[in-house]
Structures are given as C-alpha cells and as structure tokens.
N, C-alpha and C positions, 0 to 999 in steps of 0.2 A: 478960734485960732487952731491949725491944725498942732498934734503932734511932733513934739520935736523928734527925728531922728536916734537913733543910736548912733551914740560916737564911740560903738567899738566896731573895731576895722574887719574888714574881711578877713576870715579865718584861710590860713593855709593849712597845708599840712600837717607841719607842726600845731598849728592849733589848734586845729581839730583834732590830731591825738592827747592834747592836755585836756582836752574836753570832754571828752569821753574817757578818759582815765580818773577824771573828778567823777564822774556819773557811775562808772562802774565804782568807784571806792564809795562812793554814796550809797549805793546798794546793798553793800556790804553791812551799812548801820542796819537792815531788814532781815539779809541773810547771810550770817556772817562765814559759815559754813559751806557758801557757794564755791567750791573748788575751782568750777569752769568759770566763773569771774576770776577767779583768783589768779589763772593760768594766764585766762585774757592781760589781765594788769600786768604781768611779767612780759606780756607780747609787746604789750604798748609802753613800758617805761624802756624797753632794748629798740622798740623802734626811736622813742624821743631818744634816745641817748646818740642813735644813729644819726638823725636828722639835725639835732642840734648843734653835734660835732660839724657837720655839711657847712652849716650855718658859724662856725666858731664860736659857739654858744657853749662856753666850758662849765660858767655854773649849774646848767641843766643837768648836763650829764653828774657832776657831782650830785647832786638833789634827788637823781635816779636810781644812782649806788648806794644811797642812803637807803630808797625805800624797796631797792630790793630784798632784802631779809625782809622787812614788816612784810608783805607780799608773799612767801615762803614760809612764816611764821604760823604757830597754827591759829586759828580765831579766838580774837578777844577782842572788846570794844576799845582797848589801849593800840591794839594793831590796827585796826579801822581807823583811829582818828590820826593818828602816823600818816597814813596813806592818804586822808582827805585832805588833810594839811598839806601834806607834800606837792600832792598835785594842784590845791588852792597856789600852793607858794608859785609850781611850774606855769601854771596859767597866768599868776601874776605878773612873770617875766615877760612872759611872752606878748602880755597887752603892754608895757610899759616897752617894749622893743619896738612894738607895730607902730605905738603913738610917738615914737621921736623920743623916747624921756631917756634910752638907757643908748 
C-alpha cells in the first residue's frame, strides 16, 4: 500500500515565515550567539506580524510582540526556548487556520 499523503496544507506565505522562524530559533539551541539569526528572526516575526494583520490574524501579531524582546535579548537557553515556543505556538495557528479548525 502506497504512503499516505501529508495532511498539512500548502504553505503560504505566512507559512513559510512561521517555518523558517521555527528553524532559525532552532539554530539558536547550537549557536546561541548567532547575531545574524538573531537579526533574521526580528525580520521574520515584523514580517508575520505584517502578513497576519493582512489576514486579521490578531493573535499572531500578539505572539510576535511577545517574542520580540526574547529575539533582542542577549543569549541564553531560556531565550531560545521563548523563541521556539513562540514560533511552535505561530506555526500551530497557522495549520489549525489552513485546516478549517480556527
């Protein structure tokens, strides 16, 4: 029997910057010190906070404000996990919107 499919939806926009904001905050657990990640995640939580508003998507942009300081903070494993969290939680909305649930 063949493989079932993935039943996560095609990524837009927005999804793909939750996706890569999980990926870079996940980097972070290796080098926590990475400044130019660090810059990056400030680019991509102003763009989600952009795109989401686009979308009426208000909890995102709170979730964003939340983890900008963690994001500007200086490195610690409490600040990386802030930031993986945050963007797990961002990515969570975002499949629970694509799949009809929210």
């Amino acid at each position: 029997m063949p493989p079932r499919p993935s039943r996560e939806p095609l990524r837009d926009a927005l999804g793909t910057l939750c996706a890569d904001g999980k990926a870079s905050a996940e980097y972070l657990w290796q080098v926590p010190d990475d400044e130019a990640v660090r810059e990056k995640l400030l680019g991509i939580l102003s763009r989600i906070t952009a795109e989401s508003a686009k979308q009426g998507r208000k909890e995102m942009g709170r979730i964003c404000a939340e983890l900008i300081p963690a994001a500007k903070a200086s490195p610690s494993p409490q600040q990386v996990e802030l930031l993986v969290d945050g963007f797990d939680r961002l990515n969570k909305l975002w499949l629970a919107a694509k799949s009809g649930m929210m």
